[in-house]
N, C-alpha and C positions, 0 to 999 in steps of 0.2 A: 918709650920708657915707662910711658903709665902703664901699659899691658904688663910691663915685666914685671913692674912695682906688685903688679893686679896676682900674675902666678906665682912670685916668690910668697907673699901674704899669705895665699889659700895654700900652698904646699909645704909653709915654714915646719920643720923639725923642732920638737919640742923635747929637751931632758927627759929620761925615764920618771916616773911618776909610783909615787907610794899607792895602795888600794886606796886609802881615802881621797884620796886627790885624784884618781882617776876618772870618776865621773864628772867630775866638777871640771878638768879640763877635756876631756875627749870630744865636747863640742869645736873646739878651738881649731880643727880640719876644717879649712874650707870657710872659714869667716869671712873673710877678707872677699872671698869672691862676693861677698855684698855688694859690693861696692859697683855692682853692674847692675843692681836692682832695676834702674831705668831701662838698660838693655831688656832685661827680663820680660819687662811689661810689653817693649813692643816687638818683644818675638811672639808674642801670645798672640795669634790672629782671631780666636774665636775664644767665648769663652767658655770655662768646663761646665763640660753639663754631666753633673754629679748624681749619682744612684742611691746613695744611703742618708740617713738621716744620723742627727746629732742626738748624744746619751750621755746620761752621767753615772757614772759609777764611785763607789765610796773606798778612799784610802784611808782608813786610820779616822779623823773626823774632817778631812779631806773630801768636797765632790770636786770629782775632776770629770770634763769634758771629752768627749770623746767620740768619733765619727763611727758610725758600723754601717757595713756592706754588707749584702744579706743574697747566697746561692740565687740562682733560680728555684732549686730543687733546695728549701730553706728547711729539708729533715734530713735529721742523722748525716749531719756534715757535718767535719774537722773544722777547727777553726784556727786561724794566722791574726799577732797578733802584731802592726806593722808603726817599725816608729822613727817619729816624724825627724829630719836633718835639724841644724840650729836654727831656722828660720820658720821651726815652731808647725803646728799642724794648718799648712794651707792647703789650695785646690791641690798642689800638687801630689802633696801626699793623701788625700781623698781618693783621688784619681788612683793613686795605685791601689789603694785598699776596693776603690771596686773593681780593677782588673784582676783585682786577687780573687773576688767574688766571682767575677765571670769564669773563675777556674773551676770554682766547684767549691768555695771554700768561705765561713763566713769569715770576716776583716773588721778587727776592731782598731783603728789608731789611735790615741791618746793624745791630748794636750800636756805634753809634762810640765811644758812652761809652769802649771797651775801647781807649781810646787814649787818655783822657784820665788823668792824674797825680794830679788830684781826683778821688778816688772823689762820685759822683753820690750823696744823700742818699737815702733812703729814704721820706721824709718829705717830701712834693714840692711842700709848703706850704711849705719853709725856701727863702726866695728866693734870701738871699745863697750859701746851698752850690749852689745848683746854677747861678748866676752864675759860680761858680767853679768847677764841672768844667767846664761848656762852655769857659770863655774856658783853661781849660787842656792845652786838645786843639792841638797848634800847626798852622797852618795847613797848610805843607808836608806833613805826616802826614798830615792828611786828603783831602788831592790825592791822594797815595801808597794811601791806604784806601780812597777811591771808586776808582781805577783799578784795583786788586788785587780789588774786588769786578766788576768789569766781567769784568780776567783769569778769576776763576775760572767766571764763569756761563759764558764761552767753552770749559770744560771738562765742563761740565753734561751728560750725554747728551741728546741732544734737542732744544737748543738751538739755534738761528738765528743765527749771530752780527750779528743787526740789535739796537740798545740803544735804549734812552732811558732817562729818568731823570723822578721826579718826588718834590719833598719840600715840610714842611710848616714853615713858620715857620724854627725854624734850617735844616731838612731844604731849605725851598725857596730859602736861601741857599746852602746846600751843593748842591743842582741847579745853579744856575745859574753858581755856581762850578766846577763840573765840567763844562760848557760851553765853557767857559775854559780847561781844562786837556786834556781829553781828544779827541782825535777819533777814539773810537770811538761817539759817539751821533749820535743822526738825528735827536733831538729831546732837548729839557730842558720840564719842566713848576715852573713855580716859584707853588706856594702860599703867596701874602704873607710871602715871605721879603724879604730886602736885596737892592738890586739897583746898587750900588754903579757911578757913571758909569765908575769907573775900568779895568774889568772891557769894555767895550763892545767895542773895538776886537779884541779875543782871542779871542769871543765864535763857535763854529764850528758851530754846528747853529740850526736855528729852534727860537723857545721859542716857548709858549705860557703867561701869567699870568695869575691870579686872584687881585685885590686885593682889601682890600676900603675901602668910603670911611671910614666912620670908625674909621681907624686911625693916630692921630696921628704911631704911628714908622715909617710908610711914606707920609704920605696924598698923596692923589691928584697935587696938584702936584708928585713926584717922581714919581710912576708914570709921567704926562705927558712932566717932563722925561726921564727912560730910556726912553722911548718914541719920542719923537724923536732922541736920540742915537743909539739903534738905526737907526731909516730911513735918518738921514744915514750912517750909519757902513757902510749899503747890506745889513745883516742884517733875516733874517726872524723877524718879531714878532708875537704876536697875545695882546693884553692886553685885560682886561673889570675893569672898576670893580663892584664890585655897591653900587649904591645902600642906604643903611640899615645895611648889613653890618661887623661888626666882625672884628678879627682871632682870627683861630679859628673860621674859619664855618665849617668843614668839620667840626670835633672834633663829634661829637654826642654825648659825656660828658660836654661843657661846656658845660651849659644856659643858663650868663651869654653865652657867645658863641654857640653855634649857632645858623644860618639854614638853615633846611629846603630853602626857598625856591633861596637862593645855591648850596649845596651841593649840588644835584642837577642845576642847571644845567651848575656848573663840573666836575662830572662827569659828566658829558655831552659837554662839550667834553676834558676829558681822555683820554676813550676815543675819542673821533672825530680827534683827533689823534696818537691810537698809531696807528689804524689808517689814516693818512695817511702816517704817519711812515714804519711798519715793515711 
């Protein structure tokens, strides 16, 4: 009964949502699987041994924090700019931004917590507090925070001024919101984030998404309908259902959600689309 309590939480359906209230909730996927934080810990047999160092960059009179992964080959390379799920920038999102690196690519992740008014819990089981620093990051700041992180990797030595963008659950709402907002990307990757219709028409790079089906607060009949509204709206899309798979297939600290299976595919297709992209 606790498990179901645990997937109905992380996949609850949430009312459509106005533009200003959409970043404030699109965190709200996948909270609830907090509450296996303990599991988390001891699925982690070793722990991450991380490649990049920590940077700040200036929003507005904002320093906000932020991890960068840096090529092998650290000249005249594109840069991904990768962001973090509601549980804020840990090892695991590190970890991806240096697998993004080891593609050929630099990776900048961002703290956005450091914009929210609610300080983020500690305790990553407590569902309500961190309900409530996401939904207290106001949306316009975060337009302003994804593009101020774009600005500074333009400043990066070594950098390409070619972007994209890929995030996970709130992170792949905040990608595809910066889609939206920015035309400085060539592509947005959105992992089972929101994909709000209202967003479509503003919509300036091709995306590429990784759903998954059973996840009730995205499922598949919306991925469908955003999928079509995209074609008609004459933007480029390329969307994959993974059969079986739940929300968080990607996290592999989240033994309740990980698919081994899904997540190596959909990265697969994520690297084959950077390098399409940039």
């Amino acid at each position: 009964m606790k498990n179901k309590r645990r997937q109905q939480a992380d996949d609850e359906a949430a009312p459509p949502v106005s533009r200003r209230k959409f970043l404030a909730t699109a965190g709200s996927v996948g909270l609830a699987a907090a509450t296996t934080a303990a599991q988390d810990k001891q699925a982690t047999k070793t722990p991450v041994k991380l490649n990049g160092a920590m940077v700040e960059y200036k929003s507005g009179e904002l320093l906000i924090p932020a991890y960068l992964s840096r090529p092998a080959k650290a000249k005249d390379a594109p840069a991904v700019l990768v962001i973090h799920e509601v549980f804020g920038l840990n090892d695991h999102i590190k970890a991806i931004a240096d697998r993004v690196a080891q593609a050929g690519y630099f990776a900048l992740a961002p703290h956005f917590f450091a914009r929210s008014t609610e300080t983020p819990p500690k305790d990553t089981s407590d569902i309500q507090a961190l309900r409530k620093a996401a939904a207290s990051i106001p949306p316009e700041a975060a337009n302003r925070d994804m593009q101020a992180a774009l600005d500074y990797l333009k400043t990066v030595k070594g950098v390409r001024p070619r972007f994209a963008s890929v995030g996970f659950c709130m992170g792949g709402a905040y990608s595809y919101r910066l889609s939206a907002h920015s035309k400085d990307l060539r592509g947005a990757v959105i992992f089972y984030g929101r994909i709000p219709l209202e967003l479509v028409p503003q919509v300036n790079c091709p995306i590429l998404g990784n759903f998954a089906e059973e996840d009730s607060g995205i499922p598949p009949a919306a991925v469908q309908a955003w999928i079509e509204a995209m074609n008609k709206a004459g933007k480029t899309v390329d969307a994959k259902i993974y059969a079986s798979a739940r929300h968080g297939f990607f996290n592999d600290t989240r033994p309740e959600a990980y698919n081994a299976q899904a997540a190596a595919d959909a990265w697969q297709r994520t690297i084959k689309f950077f390098g399409e992209r940039l």
